[in-house]
C-alpha positions in Angstrom: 30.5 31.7 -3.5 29.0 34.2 -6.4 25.4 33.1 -7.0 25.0 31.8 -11.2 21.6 33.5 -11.1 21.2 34.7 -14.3 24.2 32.8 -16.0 24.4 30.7 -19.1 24.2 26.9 -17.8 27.4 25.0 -18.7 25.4 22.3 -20.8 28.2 20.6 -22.3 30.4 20.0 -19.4 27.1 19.4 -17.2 26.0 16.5 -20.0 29.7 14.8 -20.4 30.2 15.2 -16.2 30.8 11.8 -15.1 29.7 12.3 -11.7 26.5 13.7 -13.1 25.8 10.6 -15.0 26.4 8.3 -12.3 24.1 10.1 -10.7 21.1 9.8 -13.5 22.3 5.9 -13.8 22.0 5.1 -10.4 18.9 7.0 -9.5 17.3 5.4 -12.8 18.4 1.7 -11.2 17.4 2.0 -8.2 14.1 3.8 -8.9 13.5 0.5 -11.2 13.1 -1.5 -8.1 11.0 1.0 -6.2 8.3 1.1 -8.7 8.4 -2.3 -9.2 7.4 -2.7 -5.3 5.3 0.5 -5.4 3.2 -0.9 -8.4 3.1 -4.6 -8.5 3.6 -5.7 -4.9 0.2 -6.4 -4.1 -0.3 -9.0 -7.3 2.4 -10.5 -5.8 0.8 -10.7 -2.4 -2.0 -11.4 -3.9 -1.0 -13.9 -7.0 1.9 -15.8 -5.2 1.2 -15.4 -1.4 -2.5 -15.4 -0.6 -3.3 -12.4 1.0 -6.4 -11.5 0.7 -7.3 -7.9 0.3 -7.4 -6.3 3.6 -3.9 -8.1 4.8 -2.8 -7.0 1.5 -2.7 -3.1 1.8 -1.4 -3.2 5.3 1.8 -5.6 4.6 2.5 -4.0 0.8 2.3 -0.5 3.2 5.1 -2.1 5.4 8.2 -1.7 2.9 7.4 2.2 2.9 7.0 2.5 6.4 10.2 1.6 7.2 12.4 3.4 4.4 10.7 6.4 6.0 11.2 5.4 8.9 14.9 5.3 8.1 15.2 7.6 5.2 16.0 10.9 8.0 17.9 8.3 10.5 20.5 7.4 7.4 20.7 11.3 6.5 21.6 12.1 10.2 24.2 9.2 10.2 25.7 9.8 6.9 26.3 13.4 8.1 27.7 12.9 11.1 30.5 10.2 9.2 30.9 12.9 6.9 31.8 15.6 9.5 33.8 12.8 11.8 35.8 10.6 9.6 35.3 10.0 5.7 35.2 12.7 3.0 32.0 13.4 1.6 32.9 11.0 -1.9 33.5 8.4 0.5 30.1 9.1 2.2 27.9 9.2 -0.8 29.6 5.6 -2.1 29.2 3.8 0.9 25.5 5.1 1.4 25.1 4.7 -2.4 26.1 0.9 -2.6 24.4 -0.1 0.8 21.2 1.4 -0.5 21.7 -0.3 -3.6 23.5 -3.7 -2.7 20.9 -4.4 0.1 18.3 -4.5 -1.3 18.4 -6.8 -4.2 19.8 -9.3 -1.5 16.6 -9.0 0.5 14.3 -9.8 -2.8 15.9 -12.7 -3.7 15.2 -14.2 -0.4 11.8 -12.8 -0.5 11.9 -15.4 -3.4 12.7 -18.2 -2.1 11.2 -17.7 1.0 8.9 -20.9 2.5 5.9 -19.0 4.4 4.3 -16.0 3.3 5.5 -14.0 6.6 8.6 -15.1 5.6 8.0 -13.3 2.5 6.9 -10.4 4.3 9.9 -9.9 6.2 11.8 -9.8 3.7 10.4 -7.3 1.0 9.5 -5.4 4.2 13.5 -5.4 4.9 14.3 -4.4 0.8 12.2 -0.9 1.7 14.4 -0.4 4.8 17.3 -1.1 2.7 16.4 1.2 0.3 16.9 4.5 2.4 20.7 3.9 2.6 20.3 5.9 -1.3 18.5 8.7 0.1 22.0 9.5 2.1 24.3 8.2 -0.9 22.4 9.0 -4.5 19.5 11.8 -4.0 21.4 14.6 -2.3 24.5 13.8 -4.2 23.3 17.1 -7.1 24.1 19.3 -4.1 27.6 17.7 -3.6 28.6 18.2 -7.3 27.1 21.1 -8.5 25.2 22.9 -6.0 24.3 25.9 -8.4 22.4 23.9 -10.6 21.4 21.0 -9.0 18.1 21.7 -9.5 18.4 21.2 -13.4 20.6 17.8 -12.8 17.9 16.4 -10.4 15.1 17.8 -13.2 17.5 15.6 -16.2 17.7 12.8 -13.7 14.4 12.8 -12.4 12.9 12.8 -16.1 15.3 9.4 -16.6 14.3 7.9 -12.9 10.8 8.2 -13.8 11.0 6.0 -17.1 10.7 2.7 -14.6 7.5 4.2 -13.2 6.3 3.4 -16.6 8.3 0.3 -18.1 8.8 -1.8 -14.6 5.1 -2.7 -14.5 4.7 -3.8 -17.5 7.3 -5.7 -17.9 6.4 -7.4 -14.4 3.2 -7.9 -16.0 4.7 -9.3 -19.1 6.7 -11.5 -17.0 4.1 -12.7 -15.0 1.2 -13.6 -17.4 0.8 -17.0 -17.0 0.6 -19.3 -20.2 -2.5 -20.1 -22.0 -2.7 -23.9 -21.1 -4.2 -25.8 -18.7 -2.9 -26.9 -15.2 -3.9 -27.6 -12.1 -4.1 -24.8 -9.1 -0.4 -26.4 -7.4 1.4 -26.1 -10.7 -0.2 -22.9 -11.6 0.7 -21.9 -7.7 4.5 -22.7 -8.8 5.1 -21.8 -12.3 3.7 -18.1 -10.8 6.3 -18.4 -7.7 9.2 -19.0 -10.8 8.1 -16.2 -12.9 8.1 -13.9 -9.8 11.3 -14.9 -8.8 12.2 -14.1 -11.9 11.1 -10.3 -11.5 12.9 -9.7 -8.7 16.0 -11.3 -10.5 15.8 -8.6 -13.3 15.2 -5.8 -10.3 18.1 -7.0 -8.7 20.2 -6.9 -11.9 19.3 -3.7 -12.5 20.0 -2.4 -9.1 23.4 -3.6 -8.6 24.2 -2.4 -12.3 23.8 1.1 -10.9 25.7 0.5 -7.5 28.7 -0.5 -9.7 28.0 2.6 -12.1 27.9 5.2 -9.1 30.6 3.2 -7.2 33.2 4.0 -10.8 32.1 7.5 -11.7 30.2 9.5 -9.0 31.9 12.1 -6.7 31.1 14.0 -3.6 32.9 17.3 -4.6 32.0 20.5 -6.4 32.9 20.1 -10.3 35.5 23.0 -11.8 32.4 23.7 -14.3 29.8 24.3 -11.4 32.7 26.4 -9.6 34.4 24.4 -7.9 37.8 25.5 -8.8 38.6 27.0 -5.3 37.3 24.8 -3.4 39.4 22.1 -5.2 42.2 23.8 -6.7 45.0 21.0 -5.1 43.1 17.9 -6.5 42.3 16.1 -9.8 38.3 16.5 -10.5 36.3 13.7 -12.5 34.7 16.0 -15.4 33.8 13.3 -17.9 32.8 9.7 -17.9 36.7 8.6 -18.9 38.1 10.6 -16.4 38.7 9.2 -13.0 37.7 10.6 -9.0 40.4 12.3 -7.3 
């Protein structure tokens, strides 16, 4: 294929592409939980599970350890599906909503978990479950529109980022206790319920863009990025009303 070096950017069919917005939706969602973790996990350990500082770092670390840990393992497997057995559309959905199903799931029982290493378990399971996305959402701006998929992961990135900023505070907004009295068990509970809480909203939020991603996203090259040859026998999504072939 002709390199677009140098060539006007389609901006209107790039900014009503469906599968580019289920892209920026989905990245956006699922960064929300992320940040949430990446920011405000250790209050959490800290407010809600008694970890003192020390114990903190090391088990707020372990969520990140394992999604890279599995981040390349998912990209191998997702590839090798892709080549074997399911078309590359398939592959990014499947990927997409594992990596954004999973670990909402995992959160809420971090919630409601009865021990602290409980807990632990848990939220370090929601980072594992996160690199599923990697595979399914990230690379996806080289599926649809390879040419510019640096200036659809700029616009999405610019959007993803927005939680960086919002998610903590309203975690903390969520979380500030109220100005009353009450003793250090009730205090210990009403803190569990507001977390809880939290991770309700993250998990809202994440499966909001699994269902988004899952309706509009595709893993082939748009007519408007030059895709025309490549799909010149099938029906290609080019705007949030149209459907995936």
């Amino acid at each position: 294929r002709k390199s677009k070096v140098g060539q006007a950017v389609p901006w209107r069919q790039l900014l009503t592409s469906g599968p580019v917005w289920a892209f920026v939706v989905s990245l956006t969602c699922g960064n929300w939980g992320f940040y949430m973790l990446l920011t405000c996990l250790p209050t959490f350990m800290k407010d809600v599970l008694g970890y003192k500082l020390i114990d903190n770092g090391l088990y707020s670390a372990l969520p990140y350890l394992l999604f890279g840990l599995l981040a390349p393992l998912n990209g191998v497997l997702a590839d090798y599906v892709r080549k074997r057995w399911l078309s590359t559309t398939t592959t990014r959905k499947i990927f997409a909503l594992a990596g954004l199903t999973l670990p909402p799931v995992f959160l809420i029982l971090a919630s409601y978990s009865k021990s602290p290493v409980e807990a632990v378990v848990y939220l370090a399971l929601t980072g594992g479950a996160i690199s599923p996305a990697v595979s399914g959402v990230s690379v996806n701006p080289l599926d649809i529109a390879p040419e510019y998929a640096g200036i659809v992961m700029g616009l999405a990135n610019t959007a993803a980022t927005i939680p960086g900023i919002v998610a903590p505070l309203v975690t903390d907004t969520m979380t500030t206790l109220p100005d009353q009295p009450m003793s250090d068990e009730v205090k210990a509970e009403t803190l569990r319920l507001l977390w809880r809480n939290v991770f309700f909203v993250s998990a809202e939020i994440s499966l909001f863009g699994a269902f988004f991603f899952a309706m509009f996203s595709s893993g082939k090259v748009q007519p408007w990025a030059g895709g025309q040859k490549e799909t010149s026998n099938h029906h290609m999504p080019q705007t949030l009303s149209e459907d995936d072939a």
